[in-house]
N, C-alpha and C positions, 0 to 999 in steps of 0.2 A: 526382739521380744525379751522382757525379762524374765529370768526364771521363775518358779513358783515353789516355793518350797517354804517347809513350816519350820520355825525356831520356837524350842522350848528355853526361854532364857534360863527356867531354875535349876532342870536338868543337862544344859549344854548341850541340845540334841537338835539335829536339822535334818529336814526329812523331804527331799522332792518328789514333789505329786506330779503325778503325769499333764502334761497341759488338753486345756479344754479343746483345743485346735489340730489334735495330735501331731502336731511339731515337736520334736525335741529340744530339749532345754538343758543348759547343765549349771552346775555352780560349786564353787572349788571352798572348803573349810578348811582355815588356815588356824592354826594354833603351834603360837612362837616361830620356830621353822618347819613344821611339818604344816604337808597340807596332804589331804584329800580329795579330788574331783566327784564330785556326783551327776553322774550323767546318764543314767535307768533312773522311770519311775520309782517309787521309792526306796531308791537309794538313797541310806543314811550316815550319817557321822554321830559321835557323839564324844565330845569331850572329855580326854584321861590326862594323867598326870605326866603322862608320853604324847602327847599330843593328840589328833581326832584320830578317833577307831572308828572304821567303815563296818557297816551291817546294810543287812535288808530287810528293810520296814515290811511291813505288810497293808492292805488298807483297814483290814480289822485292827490292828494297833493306830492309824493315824484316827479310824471314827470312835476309838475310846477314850485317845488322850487329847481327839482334837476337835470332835466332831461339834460340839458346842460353838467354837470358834468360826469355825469353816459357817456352818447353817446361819452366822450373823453377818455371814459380810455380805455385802453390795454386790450387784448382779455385776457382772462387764458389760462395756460398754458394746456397742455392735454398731456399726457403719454400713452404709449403704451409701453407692455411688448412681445418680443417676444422670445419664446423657442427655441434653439438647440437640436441639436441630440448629444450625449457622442461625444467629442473628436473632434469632428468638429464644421467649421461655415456654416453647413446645416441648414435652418430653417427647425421645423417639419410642419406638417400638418397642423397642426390647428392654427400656423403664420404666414404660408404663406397667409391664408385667412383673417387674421387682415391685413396683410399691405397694401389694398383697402382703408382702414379705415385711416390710416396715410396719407395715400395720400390728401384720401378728406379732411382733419384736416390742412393740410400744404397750402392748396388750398384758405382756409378761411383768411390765414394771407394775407396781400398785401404783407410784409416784414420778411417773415418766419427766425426764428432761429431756428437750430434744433440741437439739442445736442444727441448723442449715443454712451453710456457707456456699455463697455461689461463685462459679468460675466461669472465664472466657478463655477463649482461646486468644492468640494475637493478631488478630486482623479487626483494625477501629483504632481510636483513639484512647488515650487510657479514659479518660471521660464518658466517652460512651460504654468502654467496657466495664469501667464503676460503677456504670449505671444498672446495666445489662444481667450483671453478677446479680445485683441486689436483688433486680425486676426478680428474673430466675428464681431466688430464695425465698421470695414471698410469694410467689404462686403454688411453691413446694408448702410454704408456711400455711395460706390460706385452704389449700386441698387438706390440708393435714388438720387445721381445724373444722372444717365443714365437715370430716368425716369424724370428729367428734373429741379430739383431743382438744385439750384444756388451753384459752390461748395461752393464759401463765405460763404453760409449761413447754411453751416453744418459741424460740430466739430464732430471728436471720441475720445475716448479714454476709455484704460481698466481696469479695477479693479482690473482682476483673482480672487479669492477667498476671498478677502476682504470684502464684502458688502453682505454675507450672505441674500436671502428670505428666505430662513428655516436654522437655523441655526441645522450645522452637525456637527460630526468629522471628522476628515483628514482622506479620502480614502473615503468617502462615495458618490456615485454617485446619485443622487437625481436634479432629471431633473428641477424642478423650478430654480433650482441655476445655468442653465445653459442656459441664457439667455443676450437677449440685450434691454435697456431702453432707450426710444426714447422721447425725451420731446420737443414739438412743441411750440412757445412761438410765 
C-alpha cells in the first residue's frame, strides 16, 4: 500500500494522514542528504535551508490548509471477492452474503464503475476455463444490473486460470481460485 500523505508544494510541507484501513504507512522526505522518515499519522516534515524539520501536524492544521483538497478527491476504490462452487457460476454460501455488502459500497458512489473479473481454478482446459471465468463475471454483471445498477457502468470480463489467489498446478481444484473480483470505484 502506498502511503498517504499531503505535499504543500509552496510551503515545502508533507504531512501523513493516517490510512483509511488502519494499516501503517510511512514515507521518508529527503532534501540534499538529510532525510526524515515519517511513520505516525500526522507526522510532518517541512522544508529549511538544513534540510526537512520534522514536526506534528495535528488534524485541525491538515482540515485548514487542506481540507478543500481532501473533500475533492475520489472515493477509493473497494473490492470485494466472491467464491464459486467447482464448475459452475453458483455463488457459494458465504458470497451470496457479501454481495449486501457490494450493493451498499456501489450506493456510496453518485457515479459508480464497477468492474468484474472472473477466475478459475485449474482443473479444464484453458478454453473451458476462459469461458467459465467469463460465464461467472456476467452472472455477477447481470445480478448487479437487475438489482438496479446502470449497465454502462459495469464491465466483465475473464481471466480463467491466469491470475492465480493460490497459486496451484493444473488439475487442482482449490476453491479460492474459483472466484469473481468486484472493484467498485
Amino acid at each position: 500500500m502506498l502511503p498517504i500523505f499531503l505535499g504543500a508544494c509552496s510551503t515545502g510541507t508533507v504531512i501523513l494522514l493516517p490510512g483509511q484501513d488502519g494499516h501503517r504507512t510511512a514515507v521518508a522526505v529527503k532534501q540534499g542528504d538529510h532525510e526524515v522518515v515519517l511513520d505516525r499519522a500526522y507526522a510532518a516534515a517541512t522544508q529549511t535551508p538544513f534540510g526537512p524539520w520534522p514536526y506534528k501536524s495535528t488534524p485541525q492544521e491538515v482540515e485548514a490548509d487542506f481540507g478543500a483538497a481532501l473533500a475533492a478527491q475520489p472515493m477509493r476504490p473497494a473490492t470485494f471477492s466472491l467464491n464459486f462452487i467447482e464448475g459452475k457460476d453458483e455463488l457459494t454460501d458465504d458470497s451470496r452474503q457479501i454481495v449486501e455488502s457490494v450493493f451498499s459500497e456501489i450506493s456510496k458512489h453518485p457515479v459508480p464503475d464497477v468492474v468484474v473479473i472472473g477466475h478459475t481454478d485449474t482443473v479444464g482446459s484453458d478454453q473451458s476455463n476462459d469461458a467459465l471465468s467469463l460465464q461467472r463475471a456476467e452472472a455477477v454483471r447481470t445480478e448487479l444490473i437487475r438489482r438496479g445498477v446502470a449497465a454502462d457502468s459495469v464491465v466483465a470480463g475473464g481471466r480463467g486460470k491466469r491470475e492465480l489467489l493460490v497459486p496451484t498446478a493444473d488439475g487442482v481444484a482449490e476453491p479460492r481460485n474459483r472466484r469473481v473480483q468486484i472493484i467498485v470505484r
